[in-house]
N, C-alpha and C positions, 0 to 999 in steps of 0.2 A: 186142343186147349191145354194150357200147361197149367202143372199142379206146381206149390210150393209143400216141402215137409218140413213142419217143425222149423217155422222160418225164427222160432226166438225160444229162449227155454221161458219156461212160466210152468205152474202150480197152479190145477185145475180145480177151486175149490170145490165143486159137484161132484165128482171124485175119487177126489183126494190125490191125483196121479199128478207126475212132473214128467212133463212133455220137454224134450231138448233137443237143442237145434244143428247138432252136428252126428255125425259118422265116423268110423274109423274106415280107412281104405280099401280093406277088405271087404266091405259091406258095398262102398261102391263098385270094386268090382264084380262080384256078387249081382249086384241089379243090373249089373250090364250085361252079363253074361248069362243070366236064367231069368231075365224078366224082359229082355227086350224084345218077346214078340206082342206086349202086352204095353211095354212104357220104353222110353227112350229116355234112359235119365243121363245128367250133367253134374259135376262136381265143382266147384267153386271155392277158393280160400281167400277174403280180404287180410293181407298182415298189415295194409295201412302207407305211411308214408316211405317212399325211398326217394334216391337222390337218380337224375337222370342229366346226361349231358351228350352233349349232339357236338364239340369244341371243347372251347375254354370257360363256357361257364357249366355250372348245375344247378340246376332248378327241383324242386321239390314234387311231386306226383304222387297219387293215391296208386296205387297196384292192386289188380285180383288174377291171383291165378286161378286156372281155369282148365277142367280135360278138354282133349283136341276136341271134344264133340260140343262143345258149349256153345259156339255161332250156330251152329247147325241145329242144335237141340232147339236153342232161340227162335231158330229162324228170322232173323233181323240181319237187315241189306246191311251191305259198307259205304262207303261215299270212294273211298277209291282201293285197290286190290282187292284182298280175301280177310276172309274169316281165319280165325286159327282152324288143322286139322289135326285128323289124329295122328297124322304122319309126325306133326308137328311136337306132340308130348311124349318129348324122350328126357332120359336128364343130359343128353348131350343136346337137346335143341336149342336155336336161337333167333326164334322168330317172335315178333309181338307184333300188335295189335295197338294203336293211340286211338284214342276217342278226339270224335272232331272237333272239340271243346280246346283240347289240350293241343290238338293242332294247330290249332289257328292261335290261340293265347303265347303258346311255348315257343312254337317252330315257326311262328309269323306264312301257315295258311302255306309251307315251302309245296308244289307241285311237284317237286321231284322226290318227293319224300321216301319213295318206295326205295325200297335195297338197300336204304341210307344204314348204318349202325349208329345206334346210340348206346350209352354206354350206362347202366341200369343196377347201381350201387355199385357200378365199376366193372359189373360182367356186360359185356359184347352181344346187345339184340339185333337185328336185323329188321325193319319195318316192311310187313309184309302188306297192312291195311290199316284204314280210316274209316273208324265208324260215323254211319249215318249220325248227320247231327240230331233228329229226332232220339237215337238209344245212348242213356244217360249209366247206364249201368244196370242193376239186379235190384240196388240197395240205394237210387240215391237221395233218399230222406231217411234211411236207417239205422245204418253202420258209420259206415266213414264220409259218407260224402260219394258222390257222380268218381265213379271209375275214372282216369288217366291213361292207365295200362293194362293191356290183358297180355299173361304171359302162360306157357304153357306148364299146368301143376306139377311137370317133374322137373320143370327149373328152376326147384325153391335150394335146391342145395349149390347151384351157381349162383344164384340172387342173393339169397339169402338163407347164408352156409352156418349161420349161428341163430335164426330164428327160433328151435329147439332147443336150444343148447342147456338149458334151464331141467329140461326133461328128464327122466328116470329110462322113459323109452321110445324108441325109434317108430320115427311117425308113422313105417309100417305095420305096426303093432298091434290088433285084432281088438284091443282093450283101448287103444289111443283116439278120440273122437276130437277132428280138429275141421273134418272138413263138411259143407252143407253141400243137400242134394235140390237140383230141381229136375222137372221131366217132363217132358209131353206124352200122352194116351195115345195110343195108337187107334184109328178109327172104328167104333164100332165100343171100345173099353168104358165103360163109366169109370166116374169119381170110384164106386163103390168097391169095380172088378179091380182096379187097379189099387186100391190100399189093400185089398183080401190079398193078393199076389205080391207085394212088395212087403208085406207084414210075412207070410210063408217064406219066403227067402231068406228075411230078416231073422224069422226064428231058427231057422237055419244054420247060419249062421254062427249066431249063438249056443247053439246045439254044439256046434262040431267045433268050436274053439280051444276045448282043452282046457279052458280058463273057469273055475266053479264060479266065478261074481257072475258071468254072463250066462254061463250052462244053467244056473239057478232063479235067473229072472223074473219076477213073475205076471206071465200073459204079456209078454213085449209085446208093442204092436207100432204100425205106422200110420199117423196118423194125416191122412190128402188133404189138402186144401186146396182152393182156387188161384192161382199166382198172376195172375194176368196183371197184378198190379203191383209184381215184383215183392222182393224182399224188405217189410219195411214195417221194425218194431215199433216204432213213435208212437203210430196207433194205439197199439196195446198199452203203452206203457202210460198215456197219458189220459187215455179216454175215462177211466173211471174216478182220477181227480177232479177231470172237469165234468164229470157228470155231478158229480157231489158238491 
């Protein structure tokens, strides 16, 4: 079963705490590497529209980058090749992923699509696979709209080399919180084992950063939820106007 954390920031009037919806990097490598006999977690960043061209023209697409493990975390088929892997998330890598949406609308449904390059606000992807048309993204009544592209999270500085650029600090940055996590339980873990375990890491963390805003926290924790129905703040954001 996969869990969603902190799929939207909100303010829990019962409380009084502000739940948010992103990580800094080190946090997710952190749950990779001392939580994964307990959770399989996946990294994820929407920046939204880029420009994509396959020729002479370019057409518009939603992009989410994504760690090598996010198909696999998924577990959700393709319609033709592979998922991204983790071979795949390097900052020199150049493999993506189209949704079969954008396939068939963009690329006119091309069968030979695999190996093709397209060219992904002007850096050089490589089409490795076609998602099943049933998987529409993480987020797609959320954020931006049904995914286009999945590229891999450490090809944001070839994609997009100025997306930070606004910044004070570099997206590795222990205090920088840009990207969201989701994960699957490893057999046997409840909801309950695994936010005890990713909140211990998390304080962790924090502990050892060096940084007093985080070392100083007080009772951080993580909070699991059910995700099977993806990432998707609409819900929240709308249900208690129309409840009134």
């Amino acid at each position: 079963m996969l869990f969603r954390s902190n799929s939207h920031d909100r303010f829990d009037q019962a409380t009084g705490r502000k739940f948010y919806n992103t990580f800094p990097l080190a946090v997710v490598n952190e749950f990779h590497a001392k939580a994964g006999d307990a959770v399989d977690t996946f990294a994820f960043y929407s920046p939204g529209r880029v420009g994509v061209s396959g020729g002479a023209d370019t057409r518009p697409g939603f992009l989410t980058l994504v760690s090598g493990n996010f198909f696999a975390g998924l577990g959700v088929p393709v319609a033709l090749g592979r998922g991204l892997m983790e071979s795949d998330d390097q900052p020199d890598g150049n493999a993506i992923v189209i949704a079969h949406s954008f396939w068939e609308r963009s690329l006119n449904a091309d069968a030979s699509i695999l190996g093709k390059v397209l060219r992904v606000n002007g850096a050089p992807m490589t089409v490795v696979g076609v998602t099943s048309p049933t998987f529409r993204g993480i987020s797609a009544a959320g954020f931006d709209g049904p995914a286009d592209l999945f590229a891999p999270l450490n090809t944001m500085e070839t994609i997009l080399p100025d997306e930070f650029r606004n910044s004070a600090k570099p997206r590795t940055a222990r205090d920088y919180w840009w990207v969201q996590i989701m994960g699957r339980r490893k057999p046997g873990v409840t909801m309950q084992a695994a936010g005890a375990r990713l909140t211990a890491v998390f304080r962790s963390v924090l502990a050892d950063s060096g940084l007093p805003p985080l070392q100083e926290a007080k009772n951080p924790r993580i909070l699991v939820e059910a995700g099977d129905k993806g990432l998707n703040d609409l819900r929240v954001k709308v249900q208690e106007p129309l409840l009134i």
